[in-house]
C-alpha positions in Angstrom: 107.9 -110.9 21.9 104.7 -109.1 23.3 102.4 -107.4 20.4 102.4 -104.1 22.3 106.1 -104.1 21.6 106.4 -105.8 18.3 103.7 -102.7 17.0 105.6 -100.1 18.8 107.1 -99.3 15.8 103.8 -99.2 13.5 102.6 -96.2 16.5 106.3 -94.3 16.6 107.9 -94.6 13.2 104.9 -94.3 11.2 105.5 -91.2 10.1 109.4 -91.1 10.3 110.3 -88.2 7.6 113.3 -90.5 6.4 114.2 -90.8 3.1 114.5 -94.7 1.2 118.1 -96.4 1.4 120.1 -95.9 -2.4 120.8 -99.2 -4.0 124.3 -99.4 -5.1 123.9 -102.1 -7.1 122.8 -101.5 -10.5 122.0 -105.2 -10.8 119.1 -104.7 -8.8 116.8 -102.6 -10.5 115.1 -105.7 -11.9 113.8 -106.4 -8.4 112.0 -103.2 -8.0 109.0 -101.5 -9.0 109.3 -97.6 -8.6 106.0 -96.5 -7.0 105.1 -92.7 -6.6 103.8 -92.0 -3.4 100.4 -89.9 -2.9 100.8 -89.0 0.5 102.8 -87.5 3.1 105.2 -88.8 5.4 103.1 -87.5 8.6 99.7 -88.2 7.6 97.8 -89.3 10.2 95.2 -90.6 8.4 97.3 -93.8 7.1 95.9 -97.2 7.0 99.5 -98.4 8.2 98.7 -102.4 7.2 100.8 -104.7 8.6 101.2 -108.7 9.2 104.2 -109.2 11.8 105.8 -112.6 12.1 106.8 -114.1 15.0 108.3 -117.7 16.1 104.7 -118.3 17.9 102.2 -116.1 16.0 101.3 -113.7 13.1 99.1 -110.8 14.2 98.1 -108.3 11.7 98.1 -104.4 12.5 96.2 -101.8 11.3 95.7 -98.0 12.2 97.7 -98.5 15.2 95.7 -101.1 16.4 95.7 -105.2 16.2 93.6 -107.9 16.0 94.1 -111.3 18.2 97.2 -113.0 17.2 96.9 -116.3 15.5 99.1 -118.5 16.8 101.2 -121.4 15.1 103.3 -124.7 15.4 105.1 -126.2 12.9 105.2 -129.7 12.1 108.4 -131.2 9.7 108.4 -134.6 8.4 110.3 -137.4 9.2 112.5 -138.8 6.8 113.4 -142.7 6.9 117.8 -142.3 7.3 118.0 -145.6 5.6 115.9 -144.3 2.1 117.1 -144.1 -1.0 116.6 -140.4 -1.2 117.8 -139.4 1.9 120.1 -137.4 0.8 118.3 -135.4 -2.0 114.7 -135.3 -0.2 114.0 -132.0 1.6 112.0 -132.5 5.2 108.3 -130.7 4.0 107.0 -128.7 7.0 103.4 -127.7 7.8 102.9 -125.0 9.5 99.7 -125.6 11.6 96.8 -123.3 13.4 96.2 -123.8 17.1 94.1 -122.7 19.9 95.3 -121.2 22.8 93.2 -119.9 25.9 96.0 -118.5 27.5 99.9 -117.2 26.8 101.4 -120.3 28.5 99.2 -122.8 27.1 100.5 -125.1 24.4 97.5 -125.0 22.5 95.7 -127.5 20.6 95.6 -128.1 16.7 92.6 -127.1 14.7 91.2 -129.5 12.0 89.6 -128.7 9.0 87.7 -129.9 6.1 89.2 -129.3 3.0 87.8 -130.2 -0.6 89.4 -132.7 -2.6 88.3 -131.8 -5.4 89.3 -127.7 -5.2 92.0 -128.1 -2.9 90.4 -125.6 -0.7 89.2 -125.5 2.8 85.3 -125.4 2.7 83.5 -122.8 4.6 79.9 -122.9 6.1 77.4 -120.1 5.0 78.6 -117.4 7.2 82.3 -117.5 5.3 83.8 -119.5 8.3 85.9 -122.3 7.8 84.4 -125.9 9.3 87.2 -126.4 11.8 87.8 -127.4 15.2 90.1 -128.4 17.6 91.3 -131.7 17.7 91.5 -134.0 20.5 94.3 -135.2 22.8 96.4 -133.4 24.7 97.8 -130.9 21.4 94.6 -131.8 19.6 96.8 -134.4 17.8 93.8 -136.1 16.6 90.9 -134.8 14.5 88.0 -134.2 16.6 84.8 -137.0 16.1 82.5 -134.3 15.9 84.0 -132.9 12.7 84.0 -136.6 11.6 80.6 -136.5 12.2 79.8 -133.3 9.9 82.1 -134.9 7.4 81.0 -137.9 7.1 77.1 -136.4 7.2 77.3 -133.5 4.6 80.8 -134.0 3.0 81.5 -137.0 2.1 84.5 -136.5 0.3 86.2 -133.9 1.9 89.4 -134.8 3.8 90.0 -133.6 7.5 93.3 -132.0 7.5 95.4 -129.5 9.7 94.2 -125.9 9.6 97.2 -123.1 7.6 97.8 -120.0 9.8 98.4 -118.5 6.0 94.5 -119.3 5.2 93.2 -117.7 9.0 95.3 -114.5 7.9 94.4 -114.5 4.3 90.3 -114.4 5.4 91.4 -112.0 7.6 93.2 -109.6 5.3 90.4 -110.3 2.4 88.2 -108.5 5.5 90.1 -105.8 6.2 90.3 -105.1 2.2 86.4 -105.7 2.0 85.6 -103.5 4.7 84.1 -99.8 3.8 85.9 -97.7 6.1 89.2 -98.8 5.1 88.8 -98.5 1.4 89.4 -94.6 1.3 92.8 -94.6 2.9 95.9 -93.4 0.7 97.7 -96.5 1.4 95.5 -99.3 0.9 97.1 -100.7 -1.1 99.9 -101.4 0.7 101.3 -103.9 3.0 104.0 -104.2 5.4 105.3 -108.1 6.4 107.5 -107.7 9.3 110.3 -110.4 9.9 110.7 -110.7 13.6 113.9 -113.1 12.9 116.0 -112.1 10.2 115.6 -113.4 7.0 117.1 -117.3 7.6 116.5 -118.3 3.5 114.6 -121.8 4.8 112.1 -119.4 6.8 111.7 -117.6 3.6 110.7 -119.8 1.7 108.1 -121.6 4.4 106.5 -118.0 4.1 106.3 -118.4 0.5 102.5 -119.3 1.3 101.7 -116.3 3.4 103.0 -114.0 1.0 101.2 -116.1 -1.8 97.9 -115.4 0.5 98.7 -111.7 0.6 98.9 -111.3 -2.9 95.6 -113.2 -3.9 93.5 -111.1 -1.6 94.9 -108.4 -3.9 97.5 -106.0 -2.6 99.3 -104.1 -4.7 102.2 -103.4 -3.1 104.1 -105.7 -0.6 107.1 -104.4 1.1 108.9 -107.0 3.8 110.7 -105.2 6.5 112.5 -106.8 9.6 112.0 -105.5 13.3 115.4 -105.2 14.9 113.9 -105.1 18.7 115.5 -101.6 18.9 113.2 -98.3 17.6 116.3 -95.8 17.4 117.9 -98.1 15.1 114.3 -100.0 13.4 113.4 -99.6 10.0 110.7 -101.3 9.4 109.0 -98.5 8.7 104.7 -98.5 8.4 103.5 -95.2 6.5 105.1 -93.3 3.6 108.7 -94.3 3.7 108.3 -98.2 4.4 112.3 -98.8 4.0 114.0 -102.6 3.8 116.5 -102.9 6.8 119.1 -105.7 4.9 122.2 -105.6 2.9 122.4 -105.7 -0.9 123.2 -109.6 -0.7 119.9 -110.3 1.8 117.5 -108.1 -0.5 118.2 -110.7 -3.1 117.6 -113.7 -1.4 114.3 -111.9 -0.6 113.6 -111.6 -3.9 114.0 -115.1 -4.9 112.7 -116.7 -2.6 109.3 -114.4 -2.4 109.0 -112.3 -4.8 110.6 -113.7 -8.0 108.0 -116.9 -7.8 104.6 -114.9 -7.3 106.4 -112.4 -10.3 106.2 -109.5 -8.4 108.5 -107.0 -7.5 109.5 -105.3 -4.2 107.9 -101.4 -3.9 110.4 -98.6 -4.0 109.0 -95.3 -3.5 110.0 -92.0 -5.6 108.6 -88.8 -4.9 105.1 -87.7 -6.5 105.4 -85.6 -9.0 102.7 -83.5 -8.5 
């Protein structure tokens, strides 16, 4: 899916003057926090924050604009049929940074250093992370030159496969660091748009993303889905930022993103000024 369409809805329904679905259930109030809202549903002024998810790339959106996507493969491991725990083991997958130059090209995978000791990806004085794209056709292999660094001025850092999660979390931490931004009424706020559904193993591979969200300090996270159709979207960016599933898929929401950071999805009620 292009960007221009995937943020169609940030531009059109940003200011939708709709009001939040009714829960039915009465178990689910232990899922929400109730959040009074301090601005108007056509503000213009709105940060409108958002980090869309696609099958290729996660782009994050702001004030009706975007910045490059950052594009993604994802690597699962190979489990040995004939092991003992076969049957139990769960595949771990990796999702993985690459470079692309163009739409069509595959890409390459980017390398990193990354601190044994913090568990963290190290960064040179500028804040950017020491990565680059491996080498081979994908960029299968770590590049020598990063080796080289490594090997000069680290040498116990390990050279592993760059997150997508960490690319967007610097990102976001920008946005949030950034003057301009920090007077807008929702900053706060942040919209993570599902592009496919809410499959409960894609959930929980997101876990880290919304993880990174969280630590750069948002407040307020609110997971919407994008339908591909804005008469009938409700992914809403702005005032009334309103979940598009039933009952049954809120809660596996919760649990599998919510419920193990301990936070709780935002449900607006009106100000009561």
């Amino acid at each position: 899916m292009k960007k221009f369409f995937l943020f169609a809805i940030i531009g059109i329904l940003a200011g939708a003057c709709s009001a939040p679905k009714e829960e039915s259930s009465a178990g689910t109030d232990g899922m929400y926090e109730d959040v009074s809202v301090p601005f108007e549903a056509d503000d213009p002024s709105l940060l409108n924050l958002a980090v869309a998810v696609t099958d290729s790339y996660f782009v994050i959106g702001a004030r009706r604009g975007f910045q490059p996507n950052t594009y993604y493969t994802v690597l699962t491991e190979l489990i040995n049929p004939s092991s003992e725990d076969y049957q139990k083991r769960k595949p771990e997958v990796l999702y993985v940074a690459i470079q692309k130059e163009a739409e069509d090209d595959p890409g390459k995978k980017i390398w990193a250093l990354h601190s044994d000791s913090s568990k963290a990806y190290i960064t040179d004085s500028t804040g950017a992370f020491i990565a680059m794209t491996g080498d081979g056709f994908s960029g299968e292999r770590p590049p020598n030159s990063l080796e080289t660094i490594r090997n000069r001025d680290f040498p116990h850092a390990e050279i592993k496969p760059l997150s997508p999660f960490n690319l967007i979390a610097k990102d976001l931490a920008m946005v949030r660091q950034a003057r301009r931004f920090n007077n807008f009424p929702d900053s706060d706020w942040i919209v993570l748009i599902l592009e496919s559904g809410n499959n409960k193993r894609i959930l929980r591979e997101l876990l880290p993303l919304m993880r990174a969200i969280n630590i750069v300090g948002f407040k307020h996270i609110q997971v919407g889905r994008n339908l591909g159709n804005l008469d009938t979207a409700r992914s809403v960016i702005g005032t009334f930022r309103l979940y598009d599933f039933e009952p049954k898929q809120l809660q596996q929401i919760y649990d599998e993103l919510y419920r193990p950071l301990n936070l709780k999805m935002p449900r607006q009620v009106p100000s009561k000024d």
